[in-house]
N, C-alpha and C positions, 0 to 999 in steps of 0.2 A: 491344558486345562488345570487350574488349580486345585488342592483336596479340598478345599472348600464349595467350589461349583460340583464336584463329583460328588460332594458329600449333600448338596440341596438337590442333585438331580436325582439321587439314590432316594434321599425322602419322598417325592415327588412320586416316582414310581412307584413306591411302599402303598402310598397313599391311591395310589390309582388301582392299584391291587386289593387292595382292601375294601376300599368302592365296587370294585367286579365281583371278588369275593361273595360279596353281602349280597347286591344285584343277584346270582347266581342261584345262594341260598334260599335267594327269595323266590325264586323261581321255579326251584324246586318243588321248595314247601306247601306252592300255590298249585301247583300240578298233581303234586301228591293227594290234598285235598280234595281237589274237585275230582282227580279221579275214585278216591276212595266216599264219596258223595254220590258219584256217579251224576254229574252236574257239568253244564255246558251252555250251550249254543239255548237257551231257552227261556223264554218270557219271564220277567217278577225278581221277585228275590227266592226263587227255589223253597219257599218253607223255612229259610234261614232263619233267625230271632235276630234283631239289634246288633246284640252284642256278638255273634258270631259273625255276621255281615258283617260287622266296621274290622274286625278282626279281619277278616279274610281282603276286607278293600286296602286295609291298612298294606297285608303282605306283599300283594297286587301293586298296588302304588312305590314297594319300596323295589319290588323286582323291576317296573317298568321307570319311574325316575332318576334313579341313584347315578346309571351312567348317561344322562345327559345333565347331569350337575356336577360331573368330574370337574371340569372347566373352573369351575364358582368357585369346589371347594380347594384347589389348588390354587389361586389366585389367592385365596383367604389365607390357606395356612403358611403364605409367604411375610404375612403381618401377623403371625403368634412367634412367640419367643419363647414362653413358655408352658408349662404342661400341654403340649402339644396333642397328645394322643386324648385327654378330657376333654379338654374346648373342644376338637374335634366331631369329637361323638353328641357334644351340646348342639354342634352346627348343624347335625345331623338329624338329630332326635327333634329339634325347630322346626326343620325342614318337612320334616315325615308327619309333625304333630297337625301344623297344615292340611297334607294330602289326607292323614287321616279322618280328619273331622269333618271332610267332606264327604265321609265316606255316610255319614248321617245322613247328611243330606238324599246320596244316592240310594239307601235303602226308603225313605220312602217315597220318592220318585219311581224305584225300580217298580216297588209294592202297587204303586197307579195304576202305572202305565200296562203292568202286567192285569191288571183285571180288564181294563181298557180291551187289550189283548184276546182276553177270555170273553168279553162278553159282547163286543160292539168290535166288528173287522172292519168296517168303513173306517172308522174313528183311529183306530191301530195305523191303518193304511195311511190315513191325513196325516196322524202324529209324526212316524217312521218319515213320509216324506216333506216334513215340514224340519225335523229335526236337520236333514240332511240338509235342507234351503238354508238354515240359520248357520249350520258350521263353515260351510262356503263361502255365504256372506260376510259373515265375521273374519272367517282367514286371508277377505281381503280388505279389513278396515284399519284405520291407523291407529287406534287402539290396540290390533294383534301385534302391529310390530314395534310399539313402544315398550309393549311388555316383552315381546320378542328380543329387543335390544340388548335392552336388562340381561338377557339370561346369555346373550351371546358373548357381551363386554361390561362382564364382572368390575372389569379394575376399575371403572367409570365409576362405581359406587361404594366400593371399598371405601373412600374417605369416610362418605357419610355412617357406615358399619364402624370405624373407628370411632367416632364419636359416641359408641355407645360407652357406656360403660358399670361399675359391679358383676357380680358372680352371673347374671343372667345374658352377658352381652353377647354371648354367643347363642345362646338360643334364641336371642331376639334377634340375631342377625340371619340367623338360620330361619324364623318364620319369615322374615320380612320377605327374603329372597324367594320364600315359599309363595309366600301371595304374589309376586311378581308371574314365577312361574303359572301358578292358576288362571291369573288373568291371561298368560299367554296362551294356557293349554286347558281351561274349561270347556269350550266349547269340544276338541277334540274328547274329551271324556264323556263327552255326551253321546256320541258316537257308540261306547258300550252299553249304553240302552237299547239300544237298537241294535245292534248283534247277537247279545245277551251278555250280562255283566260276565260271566264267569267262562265266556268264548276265550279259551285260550290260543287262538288264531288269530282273532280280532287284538289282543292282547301285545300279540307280538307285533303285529305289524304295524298299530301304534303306538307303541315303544322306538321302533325304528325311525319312523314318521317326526314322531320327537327327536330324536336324538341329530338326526337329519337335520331338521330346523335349525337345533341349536348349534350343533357343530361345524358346519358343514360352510365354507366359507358362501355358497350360493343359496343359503339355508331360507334366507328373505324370499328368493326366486322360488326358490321349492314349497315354501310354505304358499303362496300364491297359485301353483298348478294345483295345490293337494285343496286349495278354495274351489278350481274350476273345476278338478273332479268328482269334491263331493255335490255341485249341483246338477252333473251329468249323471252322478250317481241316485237322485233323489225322481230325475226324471225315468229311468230304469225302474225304480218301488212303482212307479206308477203303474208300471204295465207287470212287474213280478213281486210280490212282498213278499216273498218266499225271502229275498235277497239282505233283509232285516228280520233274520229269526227272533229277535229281542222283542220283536212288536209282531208276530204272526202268529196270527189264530191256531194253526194246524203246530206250530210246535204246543200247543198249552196240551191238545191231549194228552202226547206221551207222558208231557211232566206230573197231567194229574194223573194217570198211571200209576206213575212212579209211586208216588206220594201215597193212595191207595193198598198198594204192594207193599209200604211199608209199615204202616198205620196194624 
């Protein structure tokens, strides 16, 4: 082996480190919080504001995405030559600007669906098991695996990323690949409406769920069982809604408990 391939594989794993790193960090900081919130498994947005919700989805999103974009962003940083470690972090910050802004979205969705929750348990219970019919549905439509693709075989579209170009072409190259990603994985994110956004359970195991998909050379096949489970899963709410705490009546008391107790 030449010092030249020792010396691209040694980057390669820097950068894969650095990726888990951050992932890690991010993991942390998100568990710190909702521990020190005392926030979990529970209907709404917890009393959150905006700007602390997109802040905490943002953390969330950077803990739970980072290592199933290892792939992307190693395939990229094979076409930087130079300031490697800035465009980097531009590819990155793209990427993340994406998942963050969605996180708008999910606070006033979370803020419904939780009153929904509070007020009307029939309507919670339909929601919960309608949510689970649409993610199923979706994880087996050609739509999930064109975006799927995208995220599995990067170098496919590398070229088109090279054509970008000025100071921003990495951060547009980083959303671009962000909304690819979304289109693959929105409907799984909807998924933490219905366990509760801040279910750090739910968090991890779809993270895994992801990364499965994207990594995993069977990842198409897998992404298709994890379709037929969530509608096995939606027909189970039927008969226990207990099983989507994000949309069940009986978690709201504690929460407004909580809330109460703190006021």
């Amino acid at each position: 082996m030449s010092a030249s391939t020792l010396f691209a594989a040694r980057r390669i794993s820097t950068t894969s480190l650095v990726l888990a790193g951050a992932a890690v960090a991010a993991w942390a900081a998100t568990v710190v919080w909702i521990r020190a919130e005392d926030m979990g498994a529970m209907p709404g947005t917890m009393g959150m504001s905006l700007w602390s919700f997109t802040i905490m989805w943002g953390l969330m999103m950077a803990a739970m995405m980072l290592p199933s974009v290892t792939p992307f962003v190693r395939s990229y940083q094979a076409t930087i030559v130079d300031r490697r470690a800035i465009r980097l972090v531009a590819l990155a910050a793209g990427y993340l600007a994406v998942w963050t802004g969605v996180g708008v979205v999910a606070f006033f969705v979370a803020d419904r669906f939780g009153e929904v929750a509070a007020t009307n348990a029939g309507l919670a219970q339909t929601i919960a098991v309608s949510t689970f019919v649409v993610v199923g549905l979706f994880q087996l439509t050609p739509l999930k695996y064109r975006c799927l693709s995208h995220c599995r075989s990067p170098l496919g579209h590398l070229m088109h990323y090279l054509g970008f170009t000025g100071r921003s072409r990495d951060l547009r190259a980083g959303a671009s690949h962000g909304w690819f990603c979304l289109g693959c994985c929105w409907a799984l994110m909807l998924l933490m409406v219905a366990f509760g956004v801040m279910n750090v359970g739910a968090m991890v195991v779809l993270a895994a769920v992801i990364a499965v998909e994207k990594v995993w050379r069977h990842g198409e096949a897998f992404a298709r069982v994890v379709g037929v489970a969530c509608l096995a899963f939606a027909v189970a709410l039927v008969f226990e809604p207990g099983l989507a705490p994000g949309l069940d009546p009986d978690a709201v008391m504690p929460m407004m408990d909580m809330m109460d107790m703190s006021s």
